[in-house]
N, C-alpha and C positions, 0 to 999 in steps of 0.2 A: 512468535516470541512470547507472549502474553500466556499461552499454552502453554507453554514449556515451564515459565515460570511456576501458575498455577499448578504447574505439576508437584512440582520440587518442591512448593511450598506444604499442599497436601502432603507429601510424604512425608515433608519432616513432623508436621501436627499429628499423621497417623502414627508416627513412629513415639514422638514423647508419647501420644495419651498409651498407646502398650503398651509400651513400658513403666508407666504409671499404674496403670490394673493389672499387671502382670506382678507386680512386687509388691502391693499391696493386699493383694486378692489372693492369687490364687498360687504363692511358693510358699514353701518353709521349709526348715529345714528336716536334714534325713532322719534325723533321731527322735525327730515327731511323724515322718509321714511313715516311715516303717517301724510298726510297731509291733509286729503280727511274731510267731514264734518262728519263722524261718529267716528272718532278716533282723538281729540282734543288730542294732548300730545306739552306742551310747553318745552321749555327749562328749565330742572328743577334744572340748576345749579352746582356747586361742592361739597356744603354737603344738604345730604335731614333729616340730624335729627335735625338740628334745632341750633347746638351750634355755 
């Protein structure tokens, strides 16, 4: 039982710290990472349906 626990607990720590360096490291968004002349994406703003 003690295993088991230690498990779940590792995972959950494994899981916040990725997701931790994962969002502050290494995403952004598309209108910065594609920049090149075949993938045009602008800043499309905070709402895209229109209201």
């Amino acid at each position: 039982m003690k295993a088991f626990l230690f498990a779940v607990i590792f995972a959950v720590v494994a899981a916040v710290g990725a997701s931790f360096v994962l969002n502050t490291t290494f995403q952004q968004p598309s209108y910065a990472a594609y920049t090149s002349d075949g993938a045009r994406v602008d800043n499309p703003g905070s709402n895209l349906i229109g209201n």
